[in-house]
N, C-alpha and C positions, 0 to 999 in steps of 0.2 A: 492899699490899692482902692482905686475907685471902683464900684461899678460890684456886683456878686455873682456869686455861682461859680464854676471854674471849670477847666478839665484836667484830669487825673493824669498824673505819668511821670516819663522824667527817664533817662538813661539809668542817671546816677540815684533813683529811690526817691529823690526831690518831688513835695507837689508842686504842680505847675500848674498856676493859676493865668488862665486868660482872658483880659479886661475887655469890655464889653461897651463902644460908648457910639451915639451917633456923632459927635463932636469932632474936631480937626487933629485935637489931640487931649492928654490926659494932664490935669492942674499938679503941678510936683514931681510930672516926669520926661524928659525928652526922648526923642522920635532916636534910637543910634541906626535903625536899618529900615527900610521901607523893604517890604521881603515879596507882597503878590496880593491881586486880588483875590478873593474865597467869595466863593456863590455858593449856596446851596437851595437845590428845587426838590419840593418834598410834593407829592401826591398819594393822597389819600382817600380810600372807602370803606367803608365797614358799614358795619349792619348793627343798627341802633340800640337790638335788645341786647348783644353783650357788649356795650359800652356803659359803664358810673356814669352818672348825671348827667344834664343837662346840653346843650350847643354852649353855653359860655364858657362851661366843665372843658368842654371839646377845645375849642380855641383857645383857652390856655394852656390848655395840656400842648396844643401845635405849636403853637408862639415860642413855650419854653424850650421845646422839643427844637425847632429849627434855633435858636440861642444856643445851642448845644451843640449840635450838627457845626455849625459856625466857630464856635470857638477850638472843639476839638481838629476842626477842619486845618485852623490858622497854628495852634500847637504843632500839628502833624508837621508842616515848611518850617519848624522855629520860630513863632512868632509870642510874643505872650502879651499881646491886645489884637483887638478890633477896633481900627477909628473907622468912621465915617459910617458906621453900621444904619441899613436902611432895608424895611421888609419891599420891597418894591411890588410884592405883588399878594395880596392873600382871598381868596374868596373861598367861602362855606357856604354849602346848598346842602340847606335841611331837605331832602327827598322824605317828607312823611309819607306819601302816598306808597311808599316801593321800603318805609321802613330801612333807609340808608342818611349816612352822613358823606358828603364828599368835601375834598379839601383839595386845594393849591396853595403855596407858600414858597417864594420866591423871597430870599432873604441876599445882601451882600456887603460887601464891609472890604476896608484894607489893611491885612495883616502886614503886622509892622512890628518891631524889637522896641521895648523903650525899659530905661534906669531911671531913678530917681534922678532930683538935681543934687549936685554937690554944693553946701553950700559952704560956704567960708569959715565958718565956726568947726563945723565936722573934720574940719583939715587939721592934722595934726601941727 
């Protein structure tokens, strides 16, 4: 599969991994359902001295976090990609003066079913 990370699950015990791309679709596998759009809007505050590291530390920790939020979103309808995935919105204000971090993350994508291609050789 293209793309890393996944979300956990599966009726049947199965991981179920789901692909993650901005692209219209994934190289070596076709589209069989187009299933819904997934949004997810995350806001965030906290208070500086019990966050690890840094604002860059912070905003990758959100990035990964709404990637997540997203995939497990798209798993939840049966989906097991993300095309078209697009953070549409993200702003961070370091508040040093008040010793806060604040965050927005607007994330969206179109969960969709996709198989490999069958190719001709694989056929019995």
């Amino acid at each position: 599969h293209a793309g890393g990370g996944g979300a956990e699950g599966g009726d049947d015990g199965r991981s179920c991994r789901v692909e993650l791309t901005p692209l219209s679709r994934i190289p070596g596998y076709s589209v069989v359902d187009h299933i819904d759009r997934v949004s997810v809007c995350m806001i965030r505050e906290v208070i500086k001295v019990n966050e690890e590291g840094n604002i860059s530390v912070w905003t990758s920790r959100l990035l990964l976090e709404g990637q997540a939020m997203c995939r497990a979103q798209a798993a939840a309808i049966g989906g097991n990609a993300v095309l078209h995935y697009n953070v549409d919105q993200m702003i961070v204000n370091n508040m040093a003066h008040k010793m806060r971090v604040y965050s927005v993350l607007m994330v969206t994508g179109d969960a969709v079913r996709i198989q490999p291609h069958v190719r001709a050789q694989d056929v019995p």
